[in-house]
mmCIF file of the C-alpha atoms, coordinates in Angstrom:
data_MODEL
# 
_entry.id   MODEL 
# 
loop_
_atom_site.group_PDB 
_atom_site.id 
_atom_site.type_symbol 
_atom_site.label_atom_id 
_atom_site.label_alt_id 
_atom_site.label_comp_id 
_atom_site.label_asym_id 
_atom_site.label_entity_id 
_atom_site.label_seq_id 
_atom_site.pdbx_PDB_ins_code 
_atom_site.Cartn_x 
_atom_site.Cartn_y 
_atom_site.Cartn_z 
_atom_site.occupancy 
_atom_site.B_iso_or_equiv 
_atom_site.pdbx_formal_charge 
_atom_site.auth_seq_id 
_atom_site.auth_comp_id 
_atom_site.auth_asym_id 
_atom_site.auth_atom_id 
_atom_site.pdbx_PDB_model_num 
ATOM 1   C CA . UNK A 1 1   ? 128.210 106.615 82.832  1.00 0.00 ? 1   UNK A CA 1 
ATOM 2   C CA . UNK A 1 2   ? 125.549 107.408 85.781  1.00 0.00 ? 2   UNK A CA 1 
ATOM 3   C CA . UNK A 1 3   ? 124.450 104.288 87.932  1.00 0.00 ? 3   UNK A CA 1 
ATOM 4   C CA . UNK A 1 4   ? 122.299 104.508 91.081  1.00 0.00 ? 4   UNK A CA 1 
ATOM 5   C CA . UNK A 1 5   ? 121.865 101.446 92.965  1.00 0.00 ? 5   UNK A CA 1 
ATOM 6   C CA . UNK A 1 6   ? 118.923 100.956 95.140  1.00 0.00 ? 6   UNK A CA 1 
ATOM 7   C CA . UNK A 1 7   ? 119.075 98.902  98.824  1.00 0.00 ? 7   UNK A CA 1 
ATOM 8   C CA . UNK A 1 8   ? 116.768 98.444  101.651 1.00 0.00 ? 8   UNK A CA 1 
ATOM 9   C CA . UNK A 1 9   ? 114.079 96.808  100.084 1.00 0.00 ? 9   UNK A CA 1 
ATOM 10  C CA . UNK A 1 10  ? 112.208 94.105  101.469 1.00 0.00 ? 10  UNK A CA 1 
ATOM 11  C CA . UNK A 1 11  ? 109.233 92.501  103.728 1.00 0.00 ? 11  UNK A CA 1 
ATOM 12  C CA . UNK A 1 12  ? 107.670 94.459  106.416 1.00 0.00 ? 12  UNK A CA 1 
ATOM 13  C CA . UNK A 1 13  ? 104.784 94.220  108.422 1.00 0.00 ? 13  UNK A CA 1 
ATOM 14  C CA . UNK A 1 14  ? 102.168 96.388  108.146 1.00 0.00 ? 14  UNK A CA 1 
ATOM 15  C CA . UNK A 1 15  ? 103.007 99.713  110.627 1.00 0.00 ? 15  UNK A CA 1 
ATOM 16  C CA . UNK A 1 16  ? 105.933 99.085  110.141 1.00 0.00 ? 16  UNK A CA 1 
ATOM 17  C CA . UNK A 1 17  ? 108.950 100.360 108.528 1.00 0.00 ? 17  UNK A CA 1 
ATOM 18  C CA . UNK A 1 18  ? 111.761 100.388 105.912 1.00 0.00 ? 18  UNK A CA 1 
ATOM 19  C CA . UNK A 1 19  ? 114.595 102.553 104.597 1.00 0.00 ? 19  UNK A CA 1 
ATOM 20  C CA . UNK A 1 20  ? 115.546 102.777 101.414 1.00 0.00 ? 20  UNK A CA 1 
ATOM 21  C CA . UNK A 1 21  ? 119.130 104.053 100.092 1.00 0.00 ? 21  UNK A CA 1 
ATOM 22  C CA . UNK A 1 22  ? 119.983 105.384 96.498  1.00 0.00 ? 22  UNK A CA 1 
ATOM 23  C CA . UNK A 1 23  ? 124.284 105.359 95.719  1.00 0.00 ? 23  UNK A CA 1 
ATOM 24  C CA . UNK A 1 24  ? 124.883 107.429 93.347  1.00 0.00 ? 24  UNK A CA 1 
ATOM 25  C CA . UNK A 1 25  ? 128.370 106.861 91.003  1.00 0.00 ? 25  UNK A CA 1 
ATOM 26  C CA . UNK A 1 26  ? 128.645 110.806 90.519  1.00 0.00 ? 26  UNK A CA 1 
ATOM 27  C CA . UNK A 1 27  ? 128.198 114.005 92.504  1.00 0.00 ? 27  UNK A CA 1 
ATOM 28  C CA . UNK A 1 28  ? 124.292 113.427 93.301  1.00 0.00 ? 28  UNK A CA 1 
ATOM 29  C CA . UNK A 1 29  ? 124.900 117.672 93.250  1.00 0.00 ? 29  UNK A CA 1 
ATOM 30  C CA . UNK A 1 30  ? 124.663 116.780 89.287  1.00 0.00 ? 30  UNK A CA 1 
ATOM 31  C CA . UNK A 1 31  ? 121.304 116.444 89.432  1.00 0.00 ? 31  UNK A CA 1 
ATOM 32  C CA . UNK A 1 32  ? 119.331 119.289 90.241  1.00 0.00 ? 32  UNK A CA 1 
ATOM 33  C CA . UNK A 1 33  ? 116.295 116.748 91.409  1.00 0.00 ? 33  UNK A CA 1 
ATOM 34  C CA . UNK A 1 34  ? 116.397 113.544 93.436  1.00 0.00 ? 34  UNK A CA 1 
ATOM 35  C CA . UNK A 1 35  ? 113.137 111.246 93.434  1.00 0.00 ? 35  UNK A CA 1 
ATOM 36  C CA . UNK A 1 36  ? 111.983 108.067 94.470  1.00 0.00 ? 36  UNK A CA 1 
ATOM 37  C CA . UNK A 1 37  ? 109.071 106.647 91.919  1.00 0.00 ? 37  UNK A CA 1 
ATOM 38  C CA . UNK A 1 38  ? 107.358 103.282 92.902  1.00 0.00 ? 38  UNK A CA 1 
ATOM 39  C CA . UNK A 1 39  ? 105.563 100.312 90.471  1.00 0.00 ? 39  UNK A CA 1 
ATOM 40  C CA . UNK A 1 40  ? 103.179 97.874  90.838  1.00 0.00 ? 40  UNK A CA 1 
ATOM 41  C CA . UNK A 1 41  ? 102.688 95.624  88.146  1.00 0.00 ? 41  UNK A CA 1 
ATOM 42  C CA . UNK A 1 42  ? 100.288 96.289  85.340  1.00 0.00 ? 42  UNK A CA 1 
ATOM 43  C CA . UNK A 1 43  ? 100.202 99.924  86.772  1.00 0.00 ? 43  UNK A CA 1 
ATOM 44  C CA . UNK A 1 44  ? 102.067 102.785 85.908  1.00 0.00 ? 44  UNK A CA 1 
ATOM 45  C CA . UNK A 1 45  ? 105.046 103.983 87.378  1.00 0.00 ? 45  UNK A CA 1 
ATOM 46  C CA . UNK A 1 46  ? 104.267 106.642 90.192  1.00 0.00 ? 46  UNK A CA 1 
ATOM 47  C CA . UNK A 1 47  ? 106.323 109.676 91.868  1.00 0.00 ? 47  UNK A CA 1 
ATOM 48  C CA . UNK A 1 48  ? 106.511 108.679 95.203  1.00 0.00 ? 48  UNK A CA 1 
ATOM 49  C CA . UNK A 1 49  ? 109.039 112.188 96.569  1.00 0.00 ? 49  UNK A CA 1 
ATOM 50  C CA . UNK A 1 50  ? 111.289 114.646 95.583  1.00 0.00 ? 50  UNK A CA 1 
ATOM 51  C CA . UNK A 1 51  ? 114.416 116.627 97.095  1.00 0.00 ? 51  UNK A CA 1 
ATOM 52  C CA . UNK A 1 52  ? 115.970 119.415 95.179  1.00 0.00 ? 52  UNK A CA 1 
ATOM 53  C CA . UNK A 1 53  ? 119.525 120.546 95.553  1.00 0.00 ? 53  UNK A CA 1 
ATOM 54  C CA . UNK A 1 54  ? 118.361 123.331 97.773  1.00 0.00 ? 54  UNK A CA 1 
ATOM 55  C CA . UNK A 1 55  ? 117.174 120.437 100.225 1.00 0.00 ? 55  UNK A CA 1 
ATOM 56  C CA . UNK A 1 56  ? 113.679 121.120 99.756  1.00 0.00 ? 56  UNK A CA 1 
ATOM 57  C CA . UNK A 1 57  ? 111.100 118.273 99.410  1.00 0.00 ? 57  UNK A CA 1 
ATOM 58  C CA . UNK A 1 58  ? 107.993 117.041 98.097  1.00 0.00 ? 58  UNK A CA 1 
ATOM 59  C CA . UNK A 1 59  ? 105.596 113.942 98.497  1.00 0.00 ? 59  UNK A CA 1 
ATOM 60  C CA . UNK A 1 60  ? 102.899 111.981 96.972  1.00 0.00 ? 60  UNK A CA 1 
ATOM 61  C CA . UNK A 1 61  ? 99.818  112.963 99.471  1.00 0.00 ? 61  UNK A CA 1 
ATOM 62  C CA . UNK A 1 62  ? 99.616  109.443 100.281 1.00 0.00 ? 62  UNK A CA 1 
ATOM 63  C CA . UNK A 1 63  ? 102.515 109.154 102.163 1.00 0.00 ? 63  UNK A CA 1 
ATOM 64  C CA . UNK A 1 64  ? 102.738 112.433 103.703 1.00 0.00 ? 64  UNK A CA 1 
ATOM 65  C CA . UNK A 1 65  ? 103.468 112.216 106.955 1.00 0.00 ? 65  UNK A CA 1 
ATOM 66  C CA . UNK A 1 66  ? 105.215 108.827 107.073 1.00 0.00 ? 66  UNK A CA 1 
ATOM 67  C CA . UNK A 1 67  ? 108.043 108.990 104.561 1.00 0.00 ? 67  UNK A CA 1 
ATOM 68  C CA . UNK A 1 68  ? 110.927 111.331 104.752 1.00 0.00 ? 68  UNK A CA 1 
ATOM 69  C CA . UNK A 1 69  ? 113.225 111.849 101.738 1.00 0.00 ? 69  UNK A CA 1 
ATOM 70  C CA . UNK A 1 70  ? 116.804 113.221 102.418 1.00 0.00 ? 70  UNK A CA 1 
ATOM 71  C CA . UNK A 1 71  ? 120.391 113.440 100.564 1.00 0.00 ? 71  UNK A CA 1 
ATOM 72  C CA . UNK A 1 72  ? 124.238 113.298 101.844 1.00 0.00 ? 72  UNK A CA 1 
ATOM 73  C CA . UNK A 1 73  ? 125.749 115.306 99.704  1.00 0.00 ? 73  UNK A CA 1 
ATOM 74  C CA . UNK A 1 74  ? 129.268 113.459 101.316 1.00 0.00 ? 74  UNK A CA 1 
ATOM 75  C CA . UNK A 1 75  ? 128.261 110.228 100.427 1.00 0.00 ? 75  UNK A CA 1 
ATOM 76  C CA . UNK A 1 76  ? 126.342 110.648 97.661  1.00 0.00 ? 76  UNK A CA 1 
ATOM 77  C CA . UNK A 1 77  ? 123.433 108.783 98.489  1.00 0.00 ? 77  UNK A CA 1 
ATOM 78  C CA . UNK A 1 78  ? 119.880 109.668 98.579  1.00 0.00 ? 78  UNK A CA 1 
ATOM 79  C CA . UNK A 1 79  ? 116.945 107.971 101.289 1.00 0.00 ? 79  UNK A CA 1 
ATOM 80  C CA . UNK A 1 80  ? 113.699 107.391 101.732 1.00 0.00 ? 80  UNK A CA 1 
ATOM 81  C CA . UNK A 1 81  ? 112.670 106.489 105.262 1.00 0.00 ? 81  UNK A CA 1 
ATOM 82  C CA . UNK A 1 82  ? 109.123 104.723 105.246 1.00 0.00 ? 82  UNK A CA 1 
ATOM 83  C CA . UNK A 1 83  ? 107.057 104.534 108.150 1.00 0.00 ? 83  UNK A CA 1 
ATOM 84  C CA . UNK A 1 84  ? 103.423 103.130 109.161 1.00 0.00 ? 84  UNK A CA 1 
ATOM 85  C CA . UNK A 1 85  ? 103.484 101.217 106.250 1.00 0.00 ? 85  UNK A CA 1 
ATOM 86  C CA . UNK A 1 86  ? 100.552 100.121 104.516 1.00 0.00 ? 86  UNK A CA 1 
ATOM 87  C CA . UNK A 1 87  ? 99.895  97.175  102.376 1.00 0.00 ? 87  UNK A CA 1 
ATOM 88  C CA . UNK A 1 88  ? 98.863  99.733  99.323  1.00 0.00 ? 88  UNK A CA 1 
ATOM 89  C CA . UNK A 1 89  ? 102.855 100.585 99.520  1.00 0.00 ? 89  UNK A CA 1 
ATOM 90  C CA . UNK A 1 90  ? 103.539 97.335  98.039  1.00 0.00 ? 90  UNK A CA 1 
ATOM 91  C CA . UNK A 1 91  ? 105.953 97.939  94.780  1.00 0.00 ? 91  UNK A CA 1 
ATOM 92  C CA . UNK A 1 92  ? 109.050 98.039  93.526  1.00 0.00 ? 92  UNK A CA 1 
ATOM 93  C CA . UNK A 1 93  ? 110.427 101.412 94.213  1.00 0.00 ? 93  UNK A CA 1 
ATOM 94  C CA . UNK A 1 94  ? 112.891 103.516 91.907  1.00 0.00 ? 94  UNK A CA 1 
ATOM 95  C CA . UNK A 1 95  ? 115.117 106.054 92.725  1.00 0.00 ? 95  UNK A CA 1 
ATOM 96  C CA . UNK A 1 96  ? 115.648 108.528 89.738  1.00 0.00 ? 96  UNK A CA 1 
ATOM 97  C CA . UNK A 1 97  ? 118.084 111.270 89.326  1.00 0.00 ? 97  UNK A CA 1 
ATOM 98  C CA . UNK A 1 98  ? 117.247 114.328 87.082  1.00 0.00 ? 98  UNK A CA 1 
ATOM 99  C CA . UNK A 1 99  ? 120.007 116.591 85.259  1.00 0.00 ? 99  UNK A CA 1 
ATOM 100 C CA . UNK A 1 100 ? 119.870 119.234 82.734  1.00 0.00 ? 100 UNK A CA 1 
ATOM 101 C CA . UNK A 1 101 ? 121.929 118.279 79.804  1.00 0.00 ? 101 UNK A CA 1 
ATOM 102 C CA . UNK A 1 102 ? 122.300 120.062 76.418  1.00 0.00 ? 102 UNK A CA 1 
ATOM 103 C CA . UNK A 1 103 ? 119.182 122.347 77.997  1.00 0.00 ? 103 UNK A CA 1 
ATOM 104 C CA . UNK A 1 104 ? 117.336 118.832 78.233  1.00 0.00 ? 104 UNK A CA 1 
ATOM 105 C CA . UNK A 1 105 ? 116.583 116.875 81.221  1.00 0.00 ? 105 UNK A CA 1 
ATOM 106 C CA . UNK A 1 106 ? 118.123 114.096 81.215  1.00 0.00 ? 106 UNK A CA 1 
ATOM 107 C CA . UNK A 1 107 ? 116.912 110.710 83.588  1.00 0.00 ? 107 UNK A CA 1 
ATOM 108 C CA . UNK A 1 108 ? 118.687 108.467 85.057  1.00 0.00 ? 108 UNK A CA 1 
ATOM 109 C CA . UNK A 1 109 ? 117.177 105.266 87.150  1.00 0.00 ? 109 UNK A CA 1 
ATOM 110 C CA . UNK A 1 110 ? 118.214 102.404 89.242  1.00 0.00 ? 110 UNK A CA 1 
ATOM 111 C CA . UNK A 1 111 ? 116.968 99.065  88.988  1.00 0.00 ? 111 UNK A CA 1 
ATOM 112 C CA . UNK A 1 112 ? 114.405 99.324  91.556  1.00 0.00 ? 112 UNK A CA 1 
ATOM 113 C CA . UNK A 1 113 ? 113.725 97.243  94.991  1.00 0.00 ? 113 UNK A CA 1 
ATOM 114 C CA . UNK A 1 114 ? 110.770 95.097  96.386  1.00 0.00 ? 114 UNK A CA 1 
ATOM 115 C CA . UNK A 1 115 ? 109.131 96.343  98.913  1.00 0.00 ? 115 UNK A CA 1 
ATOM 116 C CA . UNK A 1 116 ? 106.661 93.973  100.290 1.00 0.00 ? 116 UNK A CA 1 
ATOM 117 C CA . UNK A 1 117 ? 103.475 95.489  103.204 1.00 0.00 ? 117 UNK A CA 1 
ATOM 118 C CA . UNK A 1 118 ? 102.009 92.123  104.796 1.00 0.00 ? 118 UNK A CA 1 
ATOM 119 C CA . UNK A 1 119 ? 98.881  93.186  106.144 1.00 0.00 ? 119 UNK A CA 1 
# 
């Protein structure tokens, strides 16, 4: 079995900021991509960044600039720091693991966090 449990979720201010942490029960080196996805309700779910095994990252261009994605490979835990916050990040945010299995990719997901922007 593959959990990852999401923390750091919460209410912020907007400008402000907020850290979110993935745990991993497995190697997060199983997965050869590390995201964080984010939902508001009634919408769909949306790719928020990326980190690859490699280390190298990718964002939504909406948040360019003011969140940083990053792994410990130790620990086994994947971040996203959020800053300037904006009331449009309002959701409940997902981490997601990807892994090749059987040729397939496989996803896993955590049961997301609230993170609330007051404007």
């Amino acid at each position: 079995q593959v959990y990852l449990v999401e923390s750091g979720g919460g209410l912020v201010q907007s400008g402000g900021s907020l850290r979110l942490s993935c745990a991993a029960s497995r190697s997060i080196k199983s997965f050869y991509m590390m995201n964080w996805y984010r939902q508001v309700p009634g919408e769909q779910r949306e790719w928020v960044a990326g980190i690859f095994t490699d280390d190298s990252k990718m964002y939504y261009d909406s948040v360019k600039g003011r969140f940083t994605i990053s792994k410990d490979n130790v620990k086994n835990t994947v971040d996203l720091q959020m800053d300037s916050l904006k009331p449009d990040d309002t959701a409940v945010y997902y981490c997601n693991g990807k892994m090749n299995v059987d040729t397939r990719t496989r996803d896993y997901w955590g049961q997301g966090t609230q993170v609330t922007v007051s404007s």
